[in-house]
Structure formats: structure tokens, C-alpha cells
DRENLOLO-606279 format. One line per 8 residues: number of its first residue (from 1); their letters; for each residue y, x, z of C-alpha. Coordinates in steps of 0.25 Angstrom, whole numbers, plus 2048, in hexadecimal, padded with zeros to 3 digits. Layout:
N
NUM) a) Y X Z; ... .
//
This chain:
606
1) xxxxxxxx) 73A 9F5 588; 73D A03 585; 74B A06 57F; 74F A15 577; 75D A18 574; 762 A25 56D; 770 A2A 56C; 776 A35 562 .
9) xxxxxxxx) 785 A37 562; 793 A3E 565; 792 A36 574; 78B A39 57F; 77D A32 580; 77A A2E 58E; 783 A22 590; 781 A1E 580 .
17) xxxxxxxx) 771 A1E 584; 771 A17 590; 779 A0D 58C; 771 A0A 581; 765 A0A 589; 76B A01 592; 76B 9F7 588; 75B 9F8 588 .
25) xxxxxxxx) 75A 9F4 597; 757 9E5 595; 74B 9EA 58E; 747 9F0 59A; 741 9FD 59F; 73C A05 5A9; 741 A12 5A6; 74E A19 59F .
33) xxxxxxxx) 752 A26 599; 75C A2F 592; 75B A3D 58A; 766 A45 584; 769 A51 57E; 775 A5C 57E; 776 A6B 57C; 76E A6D 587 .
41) xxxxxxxx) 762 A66 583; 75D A59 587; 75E A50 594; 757 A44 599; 757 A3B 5A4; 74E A30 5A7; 74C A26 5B2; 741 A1B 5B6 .
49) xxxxxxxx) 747 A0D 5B6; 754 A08 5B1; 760 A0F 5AB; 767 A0E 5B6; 75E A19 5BD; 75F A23 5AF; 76E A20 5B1; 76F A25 5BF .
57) xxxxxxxx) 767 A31 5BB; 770 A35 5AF; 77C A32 5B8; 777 A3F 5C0; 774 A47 5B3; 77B A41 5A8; 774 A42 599; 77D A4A 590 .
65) xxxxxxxx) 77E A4B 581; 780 A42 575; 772 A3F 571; 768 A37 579; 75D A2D 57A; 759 A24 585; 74E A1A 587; 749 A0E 591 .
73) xxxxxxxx) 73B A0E 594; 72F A05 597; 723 A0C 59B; 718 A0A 590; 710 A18 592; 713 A1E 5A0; 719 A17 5AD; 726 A17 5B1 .
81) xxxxxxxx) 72A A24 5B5; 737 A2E 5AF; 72D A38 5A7; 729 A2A 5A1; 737 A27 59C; 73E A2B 591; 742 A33 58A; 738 A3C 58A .
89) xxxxxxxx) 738 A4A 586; 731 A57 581; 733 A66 584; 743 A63 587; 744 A5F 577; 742 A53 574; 747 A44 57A; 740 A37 576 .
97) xxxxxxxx) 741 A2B 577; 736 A1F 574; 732 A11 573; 724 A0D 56E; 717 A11 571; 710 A20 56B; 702 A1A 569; 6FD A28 564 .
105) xxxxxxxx) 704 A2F 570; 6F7 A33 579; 6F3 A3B 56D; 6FF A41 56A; 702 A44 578; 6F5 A4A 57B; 6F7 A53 56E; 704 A57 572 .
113) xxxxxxxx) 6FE A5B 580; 6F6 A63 578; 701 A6C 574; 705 A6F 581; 70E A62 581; 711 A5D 592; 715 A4D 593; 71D A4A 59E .
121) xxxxxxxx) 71B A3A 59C; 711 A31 59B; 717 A2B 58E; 714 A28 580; 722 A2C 57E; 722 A3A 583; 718 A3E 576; 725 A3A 56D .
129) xxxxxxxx) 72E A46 573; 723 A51 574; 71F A4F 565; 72F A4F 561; 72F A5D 56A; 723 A61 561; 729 A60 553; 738 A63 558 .
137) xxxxxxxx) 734 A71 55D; 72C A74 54F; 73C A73 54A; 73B A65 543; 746 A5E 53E; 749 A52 545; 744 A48 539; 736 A51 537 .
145) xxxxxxxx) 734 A4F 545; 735 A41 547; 72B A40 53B; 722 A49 541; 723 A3F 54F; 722 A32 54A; 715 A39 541; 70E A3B 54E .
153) xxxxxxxx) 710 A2F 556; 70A A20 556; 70F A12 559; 71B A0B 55A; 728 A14 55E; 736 A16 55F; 73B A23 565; 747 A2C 564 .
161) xxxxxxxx) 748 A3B 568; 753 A45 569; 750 A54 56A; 757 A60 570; 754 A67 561; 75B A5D 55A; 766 A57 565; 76E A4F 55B .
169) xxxxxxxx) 764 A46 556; 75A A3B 55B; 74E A38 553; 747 A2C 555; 73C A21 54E; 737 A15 54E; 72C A0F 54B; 728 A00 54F .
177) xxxxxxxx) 731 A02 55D; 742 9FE 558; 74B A09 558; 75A A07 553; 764 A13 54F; 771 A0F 550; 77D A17 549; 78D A18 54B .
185) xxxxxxxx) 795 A23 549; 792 A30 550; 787 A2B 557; 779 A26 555; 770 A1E 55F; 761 A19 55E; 75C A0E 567; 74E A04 568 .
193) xxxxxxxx) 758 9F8 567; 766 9F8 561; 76A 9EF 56E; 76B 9FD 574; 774 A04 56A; 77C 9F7 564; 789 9FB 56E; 787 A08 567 .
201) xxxxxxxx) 787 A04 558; 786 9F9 550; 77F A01 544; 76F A02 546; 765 A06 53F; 756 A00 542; 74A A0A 541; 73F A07 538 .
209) xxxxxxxx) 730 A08 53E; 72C A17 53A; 73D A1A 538; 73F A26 53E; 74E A2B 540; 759 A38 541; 763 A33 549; 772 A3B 54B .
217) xxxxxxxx) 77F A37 54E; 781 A37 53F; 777 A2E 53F; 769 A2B 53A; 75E A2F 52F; 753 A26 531; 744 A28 528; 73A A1F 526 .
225) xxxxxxxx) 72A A21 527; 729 A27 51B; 735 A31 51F; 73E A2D 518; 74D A2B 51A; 74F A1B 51E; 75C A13 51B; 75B A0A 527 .
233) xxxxxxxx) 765 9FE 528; 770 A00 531; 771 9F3 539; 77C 9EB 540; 77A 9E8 54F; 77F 9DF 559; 785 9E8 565; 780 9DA 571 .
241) xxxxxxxx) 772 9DE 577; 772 9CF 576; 773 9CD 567; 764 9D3 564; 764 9D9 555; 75A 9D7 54A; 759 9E6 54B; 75A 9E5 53A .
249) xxxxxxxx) 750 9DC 539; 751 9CD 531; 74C 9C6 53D; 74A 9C7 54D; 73C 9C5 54A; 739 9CF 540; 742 9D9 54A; 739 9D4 556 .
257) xxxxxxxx) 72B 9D5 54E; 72F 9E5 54E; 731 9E4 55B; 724 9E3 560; 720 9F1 561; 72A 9F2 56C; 728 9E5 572; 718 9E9 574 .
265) xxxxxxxx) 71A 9F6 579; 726 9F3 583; 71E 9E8 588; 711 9F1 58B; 719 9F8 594; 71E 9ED 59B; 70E 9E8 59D; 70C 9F7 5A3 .
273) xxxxxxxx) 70E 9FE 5B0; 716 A09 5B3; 70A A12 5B2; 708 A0C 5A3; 6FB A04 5A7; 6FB 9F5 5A0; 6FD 9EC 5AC; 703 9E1 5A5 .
281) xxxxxxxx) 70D 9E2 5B0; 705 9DE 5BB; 700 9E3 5C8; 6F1 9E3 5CB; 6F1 9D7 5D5; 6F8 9D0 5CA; 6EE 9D4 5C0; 6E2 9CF 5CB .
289) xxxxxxxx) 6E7 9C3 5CC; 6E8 9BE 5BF; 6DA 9B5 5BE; 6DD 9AA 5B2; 6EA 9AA 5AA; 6F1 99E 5A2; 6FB 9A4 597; 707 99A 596 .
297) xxxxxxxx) 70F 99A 587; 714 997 57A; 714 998 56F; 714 9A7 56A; 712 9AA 579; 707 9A0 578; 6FE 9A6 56C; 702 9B5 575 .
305) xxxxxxxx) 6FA 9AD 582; 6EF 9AB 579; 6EC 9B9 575; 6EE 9BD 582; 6E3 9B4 587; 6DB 9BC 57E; 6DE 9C9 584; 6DE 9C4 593 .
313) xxxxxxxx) 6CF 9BE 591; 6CA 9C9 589; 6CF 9D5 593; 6D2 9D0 5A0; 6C7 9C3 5A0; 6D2 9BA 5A6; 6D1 9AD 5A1; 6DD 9A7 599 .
321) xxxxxxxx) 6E3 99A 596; 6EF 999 58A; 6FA 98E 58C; 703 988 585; 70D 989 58E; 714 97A 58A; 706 974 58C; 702 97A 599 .
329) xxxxxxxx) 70B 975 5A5; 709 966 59E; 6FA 966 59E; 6F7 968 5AE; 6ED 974 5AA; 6E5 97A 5B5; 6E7 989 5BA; 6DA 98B 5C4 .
337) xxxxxxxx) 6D7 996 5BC; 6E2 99F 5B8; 6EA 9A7 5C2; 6F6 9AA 5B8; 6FF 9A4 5AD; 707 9AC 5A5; 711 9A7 59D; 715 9AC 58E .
345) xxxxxxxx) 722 9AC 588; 72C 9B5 581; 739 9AF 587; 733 9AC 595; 73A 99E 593; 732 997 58B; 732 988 594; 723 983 58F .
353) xxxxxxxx) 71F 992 594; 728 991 5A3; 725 982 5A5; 714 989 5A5; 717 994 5AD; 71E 98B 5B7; 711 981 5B6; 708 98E 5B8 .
361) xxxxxxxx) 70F 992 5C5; 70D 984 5CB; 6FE 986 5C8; 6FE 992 5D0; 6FC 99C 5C5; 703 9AB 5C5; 70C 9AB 5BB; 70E 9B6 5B0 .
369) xxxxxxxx) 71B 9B5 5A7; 718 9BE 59A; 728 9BD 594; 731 9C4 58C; 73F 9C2 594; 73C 9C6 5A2; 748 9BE 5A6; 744 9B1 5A2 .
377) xxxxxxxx) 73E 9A6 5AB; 730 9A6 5A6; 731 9B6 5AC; 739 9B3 5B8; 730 9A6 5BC; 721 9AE 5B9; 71B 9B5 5C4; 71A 9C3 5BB .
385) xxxxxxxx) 71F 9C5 5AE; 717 9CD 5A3; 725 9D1 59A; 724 9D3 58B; 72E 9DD 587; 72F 9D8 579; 73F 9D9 57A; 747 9CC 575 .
393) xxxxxxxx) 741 9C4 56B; 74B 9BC 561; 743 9B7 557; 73B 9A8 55C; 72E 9AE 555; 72A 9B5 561; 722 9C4 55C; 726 9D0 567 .
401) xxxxxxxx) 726 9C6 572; 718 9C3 56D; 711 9CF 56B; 718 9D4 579; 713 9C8 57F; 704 9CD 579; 704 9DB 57F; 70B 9D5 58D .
409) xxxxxxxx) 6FC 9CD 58D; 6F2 9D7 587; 6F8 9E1 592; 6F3 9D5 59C; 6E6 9D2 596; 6E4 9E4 59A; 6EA 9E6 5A7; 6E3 9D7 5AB .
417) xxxxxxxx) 6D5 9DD 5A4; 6D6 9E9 5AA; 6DA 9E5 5BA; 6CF 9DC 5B9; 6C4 9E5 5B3; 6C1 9DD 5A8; 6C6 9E9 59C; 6C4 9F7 5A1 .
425) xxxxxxxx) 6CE A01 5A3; 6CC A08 598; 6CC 9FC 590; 6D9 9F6 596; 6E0 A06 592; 6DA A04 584; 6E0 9F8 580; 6EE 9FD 587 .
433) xxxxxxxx) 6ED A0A 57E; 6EB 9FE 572; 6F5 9F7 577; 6FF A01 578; 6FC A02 568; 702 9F5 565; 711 9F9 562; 70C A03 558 .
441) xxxxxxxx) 702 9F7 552; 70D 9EB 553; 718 9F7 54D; 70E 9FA 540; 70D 9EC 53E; 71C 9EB 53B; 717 9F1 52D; 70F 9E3 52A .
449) xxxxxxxx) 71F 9DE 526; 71E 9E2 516; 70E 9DD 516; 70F 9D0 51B; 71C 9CB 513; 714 9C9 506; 709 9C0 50F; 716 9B9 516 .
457) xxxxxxxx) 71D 9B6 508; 710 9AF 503; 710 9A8 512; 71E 9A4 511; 718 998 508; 70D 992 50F; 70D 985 517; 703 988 521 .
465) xxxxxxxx) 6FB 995 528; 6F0 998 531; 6EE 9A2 539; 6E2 9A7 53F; 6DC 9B1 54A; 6CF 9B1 554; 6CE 9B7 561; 6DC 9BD 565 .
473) xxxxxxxx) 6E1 9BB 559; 6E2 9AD 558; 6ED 9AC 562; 6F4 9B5 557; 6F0 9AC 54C; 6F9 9A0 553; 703 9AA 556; 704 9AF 548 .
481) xxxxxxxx) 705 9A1 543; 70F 99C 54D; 71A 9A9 547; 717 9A3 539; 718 995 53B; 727 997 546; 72C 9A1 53C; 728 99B 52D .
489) xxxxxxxx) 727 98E 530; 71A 98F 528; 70E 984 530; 704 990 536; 6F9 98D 540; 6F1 999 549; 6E2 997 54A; 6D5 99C 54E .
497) xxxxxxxx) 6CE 9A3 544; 6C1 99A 548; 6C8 98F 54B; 6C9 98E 53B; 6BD 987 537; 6BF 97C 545; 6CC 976 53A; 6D6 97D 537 .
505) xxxxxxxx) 6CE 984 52A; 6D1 976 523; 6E0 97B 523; 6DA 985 518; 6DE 985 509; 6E1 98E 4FD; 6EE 998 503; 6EE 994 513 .
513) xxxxxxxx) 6F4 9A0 519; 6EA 9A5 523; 6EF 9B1 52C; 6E3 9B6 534; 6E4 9C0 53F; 6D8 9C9 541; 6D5 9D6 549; 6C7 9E0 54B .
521) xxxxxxxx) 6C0 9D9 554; 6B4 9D1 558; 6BC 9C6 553; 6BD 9CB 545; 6B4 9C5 53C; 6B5 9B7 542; 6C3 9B8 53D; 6C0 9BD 52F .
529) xxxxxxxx) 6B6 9B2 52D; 6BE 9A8 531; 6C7 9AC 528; 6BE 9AD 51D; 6BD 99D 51E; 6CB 99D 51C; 6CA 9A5 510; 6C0 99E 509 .
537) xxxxxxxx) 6C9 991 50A; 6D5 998 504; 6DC 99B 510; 6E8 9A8 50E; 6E1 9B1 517; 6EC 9BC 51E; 6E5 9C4 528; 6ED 9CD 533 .
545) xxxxxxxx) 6E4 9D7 539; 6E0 9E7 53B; 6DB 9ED 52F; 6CE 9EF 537; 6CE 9DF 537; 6D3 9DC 52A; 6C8 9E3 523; 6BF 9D8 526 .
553) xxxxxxxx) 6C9 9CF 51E; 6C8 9D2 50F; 6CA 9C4 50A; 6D7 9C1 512; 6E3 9BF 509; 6ED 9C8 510; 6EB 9D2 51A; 6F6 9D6 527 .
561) xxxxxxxx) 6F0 9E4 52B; 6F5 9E8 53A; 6F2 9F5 542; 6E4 9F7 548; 6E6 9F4 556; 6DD 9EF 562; 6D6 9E2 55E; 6DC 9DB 56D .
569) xxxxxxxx) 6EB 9E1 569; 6EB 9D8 558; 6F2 9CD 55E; 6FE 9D6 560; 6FD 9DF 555; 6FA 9D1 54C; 705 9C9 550; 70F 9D2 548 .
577) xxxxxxxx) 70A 9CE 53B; 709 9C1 540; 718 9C1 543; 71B 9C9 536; 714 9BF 52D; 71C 9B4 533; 729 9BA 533; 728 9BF 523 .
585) xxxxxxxx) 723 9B1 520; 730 9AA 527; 737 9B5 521; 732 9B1 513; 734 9A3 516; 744 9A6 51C; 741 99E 529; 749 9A1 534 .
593) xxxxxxxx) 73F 9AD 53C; 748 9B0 548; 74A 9A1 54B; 741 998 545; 743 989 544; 740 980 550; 73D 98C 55A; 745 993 565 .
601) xxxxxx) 741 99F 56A; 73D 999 578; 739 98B 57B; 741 987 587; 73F 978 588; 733 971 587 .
//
């Protein structure tokens, strides 16, 4: 995962900064680097690989000064090179520093080249330092320059820049990527996780999405969108990397649902090359090889599988088998045609999910690990592992873990489509660049909160649900109804839209909570007339989809709108309302979100 740390203070910077950074590494990364400033202007160093390489090079030629940012980086535009890492820079004025993806940045970058601008990287990033260069030298104040910045640019974001015209000050924003500033006296630091600057004080403040902050020594003036000077809490933190913090949220889970922006975009870059080609992690002879697959989980993991059986078929045309995986080494099922099984689970020790991996190996099958701990024993048993870098995830619901576990199979689904003819190039780069739109997507979808609380305060009461989706979608549906029922306790079941009329339409009665989930697509209008029977038997229709798709929905009772996306990509953009509605409904209720009853957070024993 990527990691920013910025430092503002009567101390040196270069020890405060790595140290901090250091406090990232677990995360993982693949290349580091450091920027000050001094009266003599700026200085930067960076490195490919660990710290300990940027360390051995600042050792040589020490950083000086007493402001500073740094940053840990996985590639997500661009390989793996030094003019790749950051920070970046522009003109010698301006440092930054960035997590996230800049969706608009090809058309920014190629305005900017317009007006003589050179680009020394491949990155998204690098468009953040040249457009600071462009407003600072027009002589604005640091405050009117991030406004004009964050006005240009799309997607989810965090960043931090320090300029030469400005030495004493960072200036940063977030918006759907985490960024904490934390405070003590005489000195200021800014950091994507308060793990990194918890040894450096206890008093943090948490960014807001669209927050944008003026960050001194003597502390910080922080605005909101509507440029207005925000009073953000000041929260307590533990100093142990161990002891994870809520980040001032009420739950793990609500903390981890904003997450997600992160967790997508850190984990496309782990399912690209160093060149920033989707290749799912594998070589080509990997890739050739893969004839038939049988996707082991569940669970969570299990309704992922089955979205991704969706995606494999339609874009590569390889056949696929879902498995639960407690059923499948106990039923003797036969493997003739599948060449791979890979293996679903958040914790990577889940014993129904092992115990099947363990049965695929002995029936010859390549074994594929698509885990969140690349230390546990699912990892370290698989053949390959496919990581998710979701981060740690507290909460027993599982949503970041989920939605990684999605992109790490839709990148798959491409780079298998694409090695096998079966999508064309330009179709396989296409859904990358739509792809590559889903932090910004999930991060808008964090404003679905003050909408879905009046629908979850009327659910809070029912006694039953349905949930419904065709296509792609009904994978969704069971998902979206497993949250509700873990979380609320409330009885909730996941169905295919035309699988209504087969029985489950006698389940229909004046007020039954029906969540359906649509999307713009062939599949459409099946759906909306499947939910018309529903409707004219008295059924509560609650309809999560794009505004294009919702339009065909007049008669539905409540409407969840998320942001236009590619049709393939609404399972991951839906899931978040999905895991919203269930978390404000158990909220309501006062169950207990983060542990619910009768659940661990993985199953060890059979």
C-alpha cells in the first residue's frame, strides 16, 4: 500500500520522516522517498526498493531542513523506476506527495503539455506537482491554491505538497483516500494512517472526504468543500502499531467501509506489472495454462467467487465451477476438466477453505491462493498467491476484503481474456482505464450514508427481507443479504430475480422489504419486470442502481442512486450501499456491528 508522511516543525525532518515511513513498511512497497526544504531551496532523494536502499542514499547526502514529506509506493501508473517514485516535483517549486488515483489526469497532463509543461514520470501523480507549480507562480496564497488544485482534478486522493515559495507550510487533501494530521507542540505532521505518527503525538485530527488543510507548526486550519473553515475533532490514539484505531469512527466497520478506495486502488497495482500492464500477477505460461478453474470459498468469499465466475466466462471463456468449500473435499467431485483451483479467503486460514485447497492439490489441480495475509497458511501452501491489499480488517462483516477480493478477480477475468484472445487488446485496456475509475466510484458512494439512514430506520422493524439481482448481480443480491442478516440479525435471503415466480414470490405481502439491485444492461428490464410482480403484490420495493438504470424504475418505493460506472464493474460499486444499509440498520437496531453474535472473524475448526 502506498503510505504519505509530512513533517512541519523546530526539528530536523529526515530522521522524524523516515521513521514514520517505517512504520508503513508492513504494508508493503516497492519504492521510497524523501523531500525537504531549507534556504537553499528544495532537496529530494529517492530509491527503487526498500527504505534501506533511500537510507543508504541519504546517508551519502543527508536531507536537511525542518519541513519534509515522504512516501512509500506501489506502482499503479508507471513501473518501478526512480522517476516513478515519489515525491514528485515541478520547475524546482513544488514537492508532492500522493495516494489514490487522478482519473482525469491524461487530460490534464496533456493540457499542461500544451503550455510547454515536460513530465519526467509516467504517473498520474506527477500532474498534481505541475498544476501546484502553475497556480503558485501566478502568486497565490496557499489556501486559494489548493482550491484551485482540488477544482481540477477527479477521483479518489490524498496528497501533500510543500513549496519552495511557501517553505513553512504543507498543504494537503483528501478526498475518499485517509489522511490524518497530527498535532503537538511546535510541531505538525500529516500521515495516510495515524500508525505512522502515533509515537509522534497522541492528538490527531482525521480529514474529511473533500477537507482540504494549512498545516504549520502552529498547527492547522482545515476547510470543507464549501471552503469553509471546519472544526474537526481532535482524537486520542493509541501509540502500538498493534492496537489498530477507529480512526474516529463509532465502528471498525464503518472505518473499514471508507476504506475501500484504498484497498481497490493499492490492490490494482498489485494485480499489475512493473510496466503498469494488468497481469493479475502472473506470468504468460501461467496464464496459458489455466484451462478450467474451480473457485473454493465462503461465505463472503464465496458470493465474491461467484461474481467472478461471471467475469471469467464472459471475458476469458474459461469455464467455471463455484464451491463451497466445506462441501467440496466431502463430496469426491470430479476435476477432468479444470486445470486450476483457487482458493478465497480474507484471512488465508479459513480450515473449510485449506482443508479444499489441500483436496484440489491431491487431484492434481494448480492451486491459486487469492488471500489478504500473505503470511498465512492458505498463502504459504498455494502454488501462487493473488494478494489483496485491503489492509487489516477488524470488523467480522467483511466490506474492503470483499471489494479487493472483486478487482484481484475482474483483473483475472482480463489478463486471462486477453492472453487467450478471447477480448481484444483495446477491449482488455478499456475496461483497465474503467477499472482504474473504481476508487473515485466506491469514494462517492461514501455520500449514500445520510440517504440510506431513513430507509434503514423503517428496516430496523421488519422481520424478514429479500434481496434480489439477475446476471452478475445476483451474487450481490446474496451478498447484500448476508451483511443485513450477520449484522441485524434481521432473517434476509439473496434470490435471483427470475427465480421469483419458481416459489419464492409466495414470501410476498403488504410491506416485505425487497432490495433489488439493477444496472444498464441487457439485463435490465427482465429485472424491472420481475420487480413489478413484486410490486403489485405489496412487496417494499428498494432499488440500488445507476441513475441510467433506475429511471426504468418509477414505481420502486425508495431509490439508492450510485455513480455511472461500467455495467461488468456494479458489483463493486454496489456492494457499498449494500454494506451501508446493513451497518445503519444494525446501527438502529444497537446490535453489536464490529462482533456480531455467534461469529468469529475466521472459522478455524470445522
Amino acid at each position: 500500500m502506498c503510505g504519505i508522511v509530512g513533517y512541519v516543525g523546530s526539528e530536523k525532518c529526515q530522521d522524524i520522516v523516515i521513521g514514520a515511513l517505517e512504520r508503513l513498511e508492513y504494508r508493503g512497497y516497492d519504492s521510497a522517498g524523501i523531500a525537504s526544504i531549507d534556504e537553499e531551496g528544495l532537496h529530494l532523494c529517492r530509491a527503487v526498493g526498500k527504505l534501506a536502499e533511500l537510507k543508504a542514499k541519504i546517508k551519502k547526502m543527508p536531507i536537511p531542513g525542518n519541513t519534509g514529506i515522504g512516501h512509500i509506493r506501489w506502482a499503479t501508473h508507471g513501473g518501478v523506476t526512480e522517476h516513478n517514485a515519489h515525491p514528485h516535483y515541478a520547475t524546482d517549486e513544488v514537492v508532492i506527495v500522493h495516494n489514490g488515483i487522478i482519473e482525469n489526469y491524461a487530460e490534464l497532463k496533456a493540457d499542461l503539455i500544451e503550455k510547454g509543461v515536460v513530465f519526467t514520470s509516467d504517473t498520474d501523480s506527477e500532474v498534481l506537482a505541475h498544476l501546484f507549480s502553475h497556480f503558485i507562480k501566478k502568486g497565490l496564497p496557499p489556501v486559494a491554491i489548493l482550491q484551485e488544485v482540488i477544482s481540477k482534478i477527479e477521483g479518489a486522493y490524498a496528497f501533500t505538497a510543500l513549496s519552495k515559495s511557501y517553505p513553512d507550510t504543507l498543504m494537503a487533501a483528501r478526498n475518499a483516500s485517509p489522511l490524518a494530521i497530527g498535532l503537538s507542540d511546535n510541531m505538525a505532521v500529516v500521515a495516510s494512517d495515524a500508525l505512522a505518527i502515533a509515537h509522534l503525538t497522541r492528538h490527531v485530527i482525521y480529514l474529511k472526504d473533500n477537507d482540504y488543510a494549512i498545516i504549520t507548526s502552529k498547527g492547522c486550519t482545515i476547510y470543507d468543500s464549501n471552503n469553509e473553515i471546519a472544526n474537526r475533532e481532535i482524537v486520542q490514539v493509541k501509540a502500538s502499531p498493534v492496537l489498530l484505531d477507529k480512526a474516529g469512527f463509532r465502528h471498525y466497520m464503518e472505518k473499514e467501509i471508507h476504506e475501500q478506495p484504498d484497498a481497490i486502488s493499492h490492490t490494482i497495482s498489485a494485480m499489475s506489472d512493473t510496466t503498469g500492464r494488468l497481469t493479475a500477477g502472473l506470468d504468460i505460461s501461467s496464464l496459458s495454462s489455466i484451462k478450467g478453474i474451480v473457485l473454493l470459498a465462503a461465505g463472503t468469499s464465496f458470493y465474491a467467487a461467484q461474481i467472478g465466475r461471471y467475469w471469467i466466462e464472459k471475458l476469458a471463456g474459461i469455464p467455471v465451477v463455484c464451491e463451497i468449500a466445506s462441501e467440496y473435499h466431502y463430496r469426491q467431485p470430479v476435476a477432468s476438466c479444470q486445470s486450476t483451483a483457487i482458493v478465497i479467503s480474507q484471512s488465508g486460514e479459513s480450515i473449510d477453505s485449506l482443508l479444499a485447497m489441500r483436496y484440489a492439490k491431491k487431484l492434481g489441480l494448480d492451486t491459486f491462493g487469492i488471500v489478504n495475509v500473505v503470511d498465512s497458511t492458505i498463502a504459504r501452501e498455494a502454488d501462487k498467491i493473488l494478494p489483496t491489499r485491503a489492509g487489516p480488517e477488524i470488523g467480522v462483516a467483511s466490506t474492503k476484503a470483499f471489494t479487493a477480493q472483486l478487482v484481484v478477480l475482474f483483473c483475472l477475468a482480463i489478463a486471462l481474456g486477453k492472453q487467450n484472445g478471447h477480448i481484444s487488446a483495446s477491449r482488455a485496456d478499456e475496461l483497465h482505464h474503467q477499472l482504474l475509475k473504481m476508487p473515485g466510484a466506491v469514494g462517492k458512494s461514501m455520500e449514500l450514508f445520510d440517504s440510506i439512514r431513513p430507509i434503514a430506520h423503517k428496516l430496523k422493524n421488519a422481520s424478514s427481507c429479500l434481496f434480489l439481482g439477475r446476471d452478475i448481480l445476483y451474487p450481490l443480491a446474496c451478498e447484500g443479504a448476508l451483511k443485513l442478516k450477520e449484522l441485524s440479525y434481521i432473517h434476509a435471503e439473496g434470490f435471483a430475480s427470475g427465480e421469483m415466480k419458481h416459489g419464492p414470490i409466495a414470501l410476498l405481502q403488504d410491506g416485505l422489504p425487497i432490495v433489488s439491485f439493477v444496472s444498464d444492461d441487457d439485463m435490465a428490464r427482465k429485472a424491472v419486470s420481475n420487480l413489478k410482480e413484486a410490486d403489485a403484490r405489496g412487496g417494499h420495493i428498494i432499488v440500488v442502481g445507476t441513475q441510467s438504470a433506475l429511471n426504468l424504475l418509477d414505481f420502486a418505493a425508495e431509490k439508492i442512486t450510485i455513480p455511472e460506472c461500467e455495467p461488468l464493474l456494479t458489483p463493486i460499486v454496489g456492494a457499498i450501499p449494500a454494506q451501508i444499509l446493513a451497518y445503519l440498520t444494525a446501527f438502529e437496531k444497537g446490535t453489536d456491528i464490529d462482533q456480531p453474535r455467534n461469529l468469529a472473524k475466521s472459522v478455524t475448526v470445522e
